[in-house]
C-alpha positions as CSV (number, residue, x, y, z in Angstrom):
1,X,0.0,0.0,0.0
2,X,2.9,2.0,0.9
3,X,4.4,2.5,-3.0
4,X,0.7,2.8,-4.6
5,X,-0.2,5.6,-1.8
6,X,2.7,7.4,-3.1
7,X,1.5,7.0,-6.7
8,X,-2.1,8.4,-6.6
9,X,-0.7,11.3,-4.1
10,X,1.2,12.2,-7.7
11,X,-2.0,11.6,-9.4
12,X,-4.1,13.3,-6.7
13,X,-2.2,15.8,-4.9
14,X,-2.1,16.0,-1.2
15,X,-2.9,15.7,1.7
16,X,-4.7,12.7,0.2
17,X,-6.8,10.1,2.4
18,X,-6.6,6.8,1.4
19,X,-9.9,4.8,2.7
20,X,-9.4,0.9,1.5
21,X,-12.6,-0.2,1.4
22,X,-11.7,-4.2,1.0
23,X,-9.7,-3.9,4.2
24,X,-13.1,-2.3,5.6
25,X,-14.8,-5.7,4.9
26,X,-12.2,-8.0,5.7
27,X,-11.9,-6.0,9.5
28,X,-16.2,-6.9,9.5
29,X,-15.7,-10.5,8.7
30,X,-13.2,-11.0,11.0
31,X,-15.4,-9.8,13.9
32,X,-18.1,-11.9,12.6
33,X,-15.9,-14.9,12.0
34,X,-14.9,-14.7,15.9
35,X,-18.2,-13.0,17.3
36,X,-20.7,-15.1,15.3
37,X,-23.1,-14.8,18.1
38,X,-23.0,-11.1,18.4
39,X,-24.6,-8.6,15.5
40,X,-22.0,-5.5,15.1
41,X,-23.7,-1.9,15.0
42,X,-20.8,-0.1,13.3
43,X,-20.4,2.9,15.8
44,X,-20.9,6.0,12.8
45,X,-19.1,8.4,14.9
46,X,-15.7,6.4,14.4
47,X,-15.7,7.5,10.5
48,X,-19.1,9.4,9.1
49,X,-18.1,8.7,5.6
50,X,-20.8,8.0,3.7
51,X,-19.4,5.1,1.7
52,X,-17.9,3.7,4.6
53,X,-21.9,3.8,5.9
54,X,-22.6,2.0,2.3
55,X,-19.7,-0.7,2.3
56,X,-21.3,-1.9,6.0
57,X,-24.5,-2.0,5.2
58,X,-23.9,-4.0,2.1
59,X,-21.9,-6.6,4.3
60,X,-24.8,-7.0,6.6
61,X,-23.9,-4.1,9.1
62,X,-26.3,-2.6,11.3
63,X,-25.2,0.7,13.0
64,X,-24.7,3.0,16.3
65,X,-25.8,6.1,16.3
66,X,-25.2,9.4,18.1
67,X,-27.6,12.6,16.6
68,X,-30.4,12.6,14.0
69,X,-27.8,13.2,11.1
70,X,-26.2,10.1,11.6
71,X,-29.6,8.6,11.9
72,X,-30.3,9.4,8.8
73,X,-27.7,8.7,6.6
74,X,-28.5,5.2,7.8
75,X,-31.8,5.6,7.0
76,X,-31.0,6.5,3.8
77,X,-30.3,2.8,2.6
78,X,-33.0,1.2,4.9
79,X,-35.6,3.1,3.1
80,X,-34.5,1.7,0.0
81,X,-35.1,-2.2,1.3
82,X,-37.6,-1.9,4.2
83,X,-39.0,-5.2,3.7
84,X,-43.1,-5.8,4.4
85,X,-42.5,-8.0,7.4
86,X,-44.7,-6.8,10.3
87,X,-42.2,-7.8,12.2
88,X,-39.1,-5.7,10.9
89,X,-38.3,-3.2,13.6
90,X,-35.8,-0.5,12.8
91,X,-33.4,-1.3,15.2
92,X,-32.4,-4.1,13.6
93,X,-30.2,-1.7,11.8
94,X,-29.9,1.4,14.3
95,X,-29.4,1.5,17.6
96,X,-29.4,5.5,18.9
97,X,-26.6,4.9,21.7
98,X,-26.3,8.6,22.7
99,X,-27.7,8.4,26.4
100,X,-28.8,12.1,25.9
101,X,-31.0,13.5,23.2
102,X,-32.6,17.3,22.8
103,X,-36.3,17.5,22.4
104,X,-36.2,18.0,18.7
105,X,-34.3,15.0,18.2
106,X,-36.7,12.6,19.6
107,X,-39.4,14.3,18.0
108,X,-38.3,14.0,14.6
109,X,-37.0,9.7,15.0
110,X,-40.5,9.2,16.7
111,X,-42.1,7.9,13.2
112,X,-39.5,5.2,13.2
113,X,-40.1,3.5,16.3
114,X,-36.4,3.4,17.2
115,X,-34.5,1.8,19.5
116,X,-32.6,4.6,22.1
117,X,-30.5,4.3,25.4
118,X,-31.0,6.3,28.8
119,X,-29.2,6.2,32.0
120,X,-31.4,8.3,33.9
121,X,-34.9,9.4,34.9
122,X,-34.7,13.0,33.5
123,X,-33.6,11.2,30.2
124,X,-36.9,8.9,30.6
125,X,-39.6,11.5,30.8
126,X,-38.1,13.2,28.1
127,X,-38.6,10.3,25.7
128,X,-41.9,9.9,27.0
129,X,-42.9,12.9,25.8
130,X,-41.5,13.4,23.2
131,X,-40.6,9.7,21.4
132,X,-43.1,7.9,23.3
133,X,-43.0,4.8,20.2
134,X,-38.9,3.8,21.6
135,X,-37.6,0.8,22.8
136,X,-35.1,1.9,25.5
137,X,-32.0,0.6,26.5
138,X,-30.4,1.1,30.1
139,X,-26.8,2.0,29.9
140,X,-24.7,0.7,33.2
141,X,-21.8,1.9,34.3
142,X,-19.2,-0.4,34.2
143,X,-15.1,-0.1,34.9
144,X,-13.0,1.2,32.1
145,X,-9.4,0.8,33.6
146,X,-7.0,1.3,31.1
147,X,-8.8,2.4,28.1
148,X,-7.5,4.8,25.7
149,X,-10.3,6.5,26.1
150,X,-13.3,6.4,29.3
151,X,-15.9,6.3,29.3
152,X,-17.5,6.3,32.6
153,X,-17.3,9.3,33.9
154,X,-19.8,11.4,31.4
155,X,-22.2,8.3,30.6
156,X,-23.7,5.2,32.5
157,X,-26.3,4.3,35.6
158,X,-24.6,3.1,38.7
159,X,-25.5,-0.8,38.6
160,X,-27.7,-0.1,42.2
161,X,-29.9,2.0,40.4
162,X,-30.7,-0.1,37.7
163,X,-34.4,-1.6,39.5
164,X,-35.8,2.0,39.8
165,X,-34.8,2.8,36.5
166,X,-36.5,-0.6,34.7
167,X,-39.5,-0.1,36.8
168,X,-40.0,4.0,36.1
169,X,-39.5,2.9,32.3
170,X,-42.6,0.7,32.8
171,X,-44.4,2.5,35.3
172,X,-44.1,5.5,32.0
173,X,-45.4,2.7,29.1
174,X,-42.3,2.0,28.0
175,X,-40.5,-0.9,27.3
176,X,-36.9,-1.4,28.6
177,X,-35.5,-3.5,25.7
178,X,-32.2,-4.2,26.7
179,X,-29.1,-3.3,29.1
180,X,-25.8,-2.2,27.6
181,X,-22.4,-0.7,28.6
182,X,-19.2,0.6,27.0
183,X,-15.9,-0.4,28.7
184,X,-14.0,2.4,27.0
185,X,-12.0,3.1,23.9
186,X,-9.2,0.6,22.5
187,X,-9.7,-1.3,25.6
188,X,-7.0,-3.7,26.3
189,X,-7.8,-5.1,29.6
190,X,-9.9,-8.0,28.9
191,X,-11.2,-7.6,32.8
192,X,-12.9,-4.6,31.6
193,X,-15.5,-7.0,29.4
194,X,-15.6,-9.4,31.7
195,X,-16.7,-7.1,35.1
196,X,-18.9,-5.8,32.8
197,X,-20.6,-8.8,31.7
198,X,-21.3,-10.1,35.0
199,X,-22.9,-6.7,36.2
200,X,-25.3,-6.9,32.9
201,X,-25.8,-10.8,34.1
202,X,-27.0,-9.5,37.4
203,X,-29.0,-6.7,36.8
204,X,-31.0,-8.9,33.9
205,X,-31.4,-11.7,36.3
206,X,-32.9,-9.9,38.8
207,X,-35.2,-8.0,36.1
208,X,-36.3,-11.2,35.0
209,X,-37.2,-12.7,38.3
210,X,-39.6,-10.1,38.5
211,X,-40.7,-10.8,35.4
212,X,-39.4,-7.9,32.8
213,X,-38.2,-9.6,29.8
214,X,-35.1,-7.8,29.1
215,X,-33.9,-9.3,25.4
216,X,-31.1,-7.3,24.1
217,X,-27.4,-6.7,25.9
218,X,-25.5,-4.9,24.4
219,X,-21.7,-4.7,25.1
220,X,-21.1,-1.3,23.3
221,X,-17.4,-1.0,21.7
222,X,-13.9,-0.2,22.7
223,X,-12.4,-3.9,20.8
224,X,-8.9,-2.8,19.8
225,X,-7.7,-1.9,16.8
226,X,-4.2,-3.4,16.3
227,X,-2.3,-0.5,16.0
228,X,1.0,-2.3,17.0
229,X,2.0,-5.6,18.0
230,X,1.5,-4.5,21.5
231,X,-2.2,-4.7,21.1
232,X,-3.8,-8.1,21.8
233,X,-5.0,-9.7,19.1
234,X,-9.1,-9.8,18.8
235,X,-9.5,-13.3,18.5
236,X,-8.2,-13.6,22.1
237,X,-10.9,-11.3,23.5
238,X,-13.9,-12.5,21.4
239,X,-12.9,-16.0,22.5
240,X,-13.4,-14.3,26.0
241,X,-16.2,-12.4,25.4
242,X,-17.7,-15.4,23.3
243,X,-17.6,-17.7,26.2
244,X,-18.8,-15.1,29.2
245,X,-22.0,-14.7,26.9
246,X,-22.3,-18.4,26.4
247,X,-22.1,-18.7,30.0
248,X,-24.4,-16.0,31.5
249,X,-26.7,-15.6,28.9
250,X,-29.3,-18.1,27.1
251,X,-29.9,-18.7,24.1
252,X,-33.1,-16.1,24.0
253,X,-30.7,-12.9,24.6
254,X,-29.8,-11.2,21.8
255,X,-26.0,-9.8,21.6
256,X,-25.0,-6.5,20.2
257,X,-21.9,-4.5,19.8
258,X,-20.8,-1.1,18.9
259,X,-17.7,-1.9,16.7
260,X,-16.1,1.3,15.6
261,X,-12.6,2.0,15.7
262,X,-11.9,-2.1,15.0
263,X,-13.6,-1.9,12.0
264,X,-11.9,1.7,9.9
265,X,-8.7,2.0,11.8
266,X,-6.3,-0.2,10.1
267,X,-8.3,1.0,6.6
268,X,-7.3,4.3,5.8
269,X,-3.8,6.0,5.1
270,X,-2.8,9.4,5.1
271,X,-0.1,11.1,2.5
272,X,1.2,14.1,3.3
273,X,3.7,16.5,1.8
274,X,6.7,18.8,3.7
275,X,5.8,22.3,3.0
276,X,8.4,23.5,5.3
277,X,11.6,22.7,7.1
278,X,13.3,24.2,9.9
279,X,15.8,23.5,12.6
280,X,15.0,24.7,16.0
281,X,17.0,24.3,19.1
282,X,19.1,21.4,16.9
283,X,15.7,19.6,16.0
284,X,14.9,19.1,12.3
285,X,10.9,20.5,12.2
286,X,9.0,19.4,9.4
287,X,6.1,21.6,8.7
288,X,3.3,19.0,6.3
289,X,0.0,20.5,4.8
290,X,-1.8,18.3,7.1
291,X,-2.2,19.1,11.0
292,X,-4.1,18.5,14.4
293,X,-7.1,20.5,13.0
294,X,-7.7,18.7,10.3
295,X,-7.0,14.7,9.8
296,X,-4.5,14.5,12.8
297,X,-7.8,15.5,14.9
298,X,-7.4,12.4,16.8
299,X,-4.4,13.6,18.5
300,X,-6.3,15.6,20.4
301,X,-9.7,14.0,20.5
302,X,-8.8,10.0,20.6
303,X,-5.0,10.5,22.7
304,X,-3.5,8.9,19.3
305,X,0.0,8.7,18.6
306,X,0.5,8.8,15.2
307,X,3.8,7.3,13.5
308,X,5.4,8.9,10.5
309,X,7.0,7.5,7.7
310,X,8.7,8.8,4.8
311,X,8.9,7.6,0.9
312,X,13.0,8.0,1.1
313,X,15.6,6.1,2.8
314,X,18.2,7.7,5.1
315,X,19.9,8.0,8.3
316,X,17.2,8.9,10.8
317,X,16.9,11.2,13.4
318,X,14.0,12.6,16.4
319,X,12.4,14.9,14.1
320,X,8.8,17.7,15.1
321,X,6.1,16.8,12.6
322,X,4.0,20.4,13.0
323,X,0.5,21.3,11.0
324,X,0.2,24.4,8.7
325,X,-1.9,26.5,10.7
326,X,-0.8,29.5,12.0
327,X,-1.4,28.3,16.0
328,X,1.4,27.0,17.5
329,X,-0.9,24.2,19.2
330,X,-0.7,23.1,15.6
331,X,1.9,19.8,16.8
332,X,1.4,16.7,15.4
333,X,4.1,14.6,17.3
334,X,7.9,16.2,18.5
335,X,9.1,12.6,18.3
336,X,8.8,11.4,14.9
337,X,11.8,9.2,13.8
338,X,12.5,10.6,10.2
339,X,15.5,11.4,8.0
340,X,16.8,14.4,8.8
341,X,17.2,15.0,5.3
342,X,14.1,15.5,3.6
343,X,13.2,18.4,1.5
344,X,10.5,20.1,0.9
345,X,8.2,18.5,-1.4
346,X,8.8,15.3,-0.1
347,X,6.0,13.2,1.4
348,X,5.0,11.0,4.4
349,X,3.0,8.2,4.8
350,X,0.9,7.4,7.8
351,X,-0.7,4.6,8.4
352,X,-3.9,3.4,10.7
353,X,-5.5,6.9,10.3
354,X,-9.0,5.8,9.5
355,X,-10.7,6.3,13.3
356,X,-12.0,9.7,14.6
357,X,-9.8,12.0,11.8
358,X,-11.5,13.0,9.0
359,X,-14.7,12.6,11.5
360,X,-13.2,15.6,13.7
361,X,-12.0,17.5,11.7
362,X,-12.6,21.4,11.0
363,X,-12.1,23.7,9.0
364,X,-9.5,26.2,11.1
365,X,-7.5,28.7,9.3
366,X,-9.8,28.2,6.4
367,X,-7.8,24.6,5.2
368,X,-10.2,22.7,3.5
369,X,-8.3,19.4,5.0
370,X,-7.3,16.4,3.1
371,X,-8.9,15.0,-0.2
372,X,-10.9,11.7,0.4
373,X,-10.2,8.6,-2.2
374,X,-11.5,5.6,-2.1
375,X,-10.5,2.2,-3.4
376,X,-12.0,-1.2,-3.3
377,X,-8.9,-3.6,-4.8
């Protein structure tokens, strides 16, 4: 991928993002190969990209997500194939996992019957009122210990409040659907899935002995991408995850996840060109026409660590890779290893770019960001 990146940013010019949309598949039949129990609901917000949203859906993907937009551009291929089956609900392909929704946003999903998550009471009698046709899910709080990104502490009902919160739902004509939680970003400490999964056991069993018929649990996202060989490999946590479900849950509990990250990561690339060069304080700066505002967004946004590589061979040193934006919080990494030799005009490859860029980035210092190509061989 490496040479033919560098041969359509000739063709293209740059910045250039490369989305590879075979890799796109291959990353969704791996987690169905290893999770064949579980339906994935490709978390939108990882990468928006409308033929990202096509590419799922063709492979059987349903989808997470987060504001009425991304509702929509879902919606836009349901439409298409709604079958006639009375019993075809719409969140066999969306689940709306945002815990908090404004007035107008339920409002407007209300004709769709859709499928929606709370954690609190306030969140309840708002969706009473205003989506009164949803299934609701209760999101649990659950530990997210090493994450690269928590989760806890903005969403999630402490597990001792789950009862009131299952009966209010009830006791308002709703029906609690399911229970779900999200362990965190990138999560790499398997513990994290399975704490979870025994607080979801609980809080169902008890529900059930009083006779609400929970059906859904949902174990959100956070499966790592493998950025490095440092990450464990998936296989090892679905075969964990895989046999904690197996174990806690029968056969009449549906399993849902919110694979994002896992499945775009490792399919996009990013060429960018040197613009400018500098040496400050003996340190070789590289100034590329891409930056933190733009697709390097998940520097800031998603604590990511991108690594630099360039198209020419030579004696490497600890180069600054900075953005082209007239802030000097415009610093993509002060710790790239790089030839200290390039020149401007030269370009650099990065790889595993395809999570939370492109989704985050603006528009600062009027840059219109990086060109979007897509390839499917």
């Amino acid at each position: 991928m490496k040479l033919k990146s560098f041969e359509l940013a000739k063709k293209h010019g740059t910045p250039l993002f490369i989305i590879d949309h075979q890799r796109i598949r291959e990353n969704y039949r791996i987690f169905k190969e290893h999770m064949p129990r579980v339906q994935a609901y490709y978390a939108v917000k990882a990468n928006s990209n409308q033929e990202i949203i096509r590419t799922l859906f063709d492979e059987g993907a349903s989808f997470d997500v987060a504001s009425y937009n991304e509702f929509m551009q879902v919606y836009e291929y349901i439409r298409h194939f709604e079958p006639d089956d009375k019993d075809f609900y719409i969140w066999d392909k969306i689940i709306f996992s945002n815990t908090i929704k404004d007035k107008d946003t339920l409002s407007r999903i209300r004709q769709y019957k859709p499928l929606v998550t709370y954690d609190n009471a306030d969140e309840l009698r708002k969706i009473k009122a205003y989506c009164d046709t949803a299934g609701v899910v209760l999101r649990l709080r659950v530990p997210d210990v090493g994450s690269q990104v928590e989760m806890s502490s903005k969403f999630g009902a402490e597990p001792g409040d789950a009862r009131a919160l299952i009966d209010q739902a009830f006791d308002l004509g709703l029906v609690v659907e399911g229970l779900s939680f999200h362990v965190g970003s990138q999560c790499t400490t398997f513990d994290n899935y399975t704490a979870a999964l025994g607080i979801v056991h609980e809080v169902l069993s008890e529900a059930r002995r009083r006779g609400r018929r929970i059906g859904i649990v949902d174990i959100g996202g956070g499966f790592p991408a493998p950025y490095d060989a440092r990450v464990p490999h998936f296989a090892k946590l679905a075969a964990v995850i895989g046999a904690e479900c197996d174990r806690l849950f029968d056969d009449d509990v549906e399993i849902i996840a919110e694979p994002g990250r896992f499945m775009v990561a490792t399919a996009a690339v990013l060429v960018s060109e040197i613009i400018g060069k500098a040496r400050r304080d003996g340190k070789v700066f590289y100034h590329i026409n891409d930056g933190i505002y733009h697709t390097f967004s998940g520097v800031i946004f998603d604590h990511w660590i991108p690594e630099f590589q360039a198209y020419k061979e030579g004696r490497t040193e600890v180069c600054a890779v900075v953005g082209p934006t007239c802030d000097s919080f415009d610093k993509i990494t002060l710790s790239a290893q790089l030839p200290g030799d390039l020149e401007i005009g030269d370009c650099l490859y990065t790889e595993n770019i395809g999570a939370y860029s492109i989704a985050s980035a603006t528009r600062f210092n009027g840059f219109e960001g990086a060109r979007v190509l897509h390839i499917n061989n």
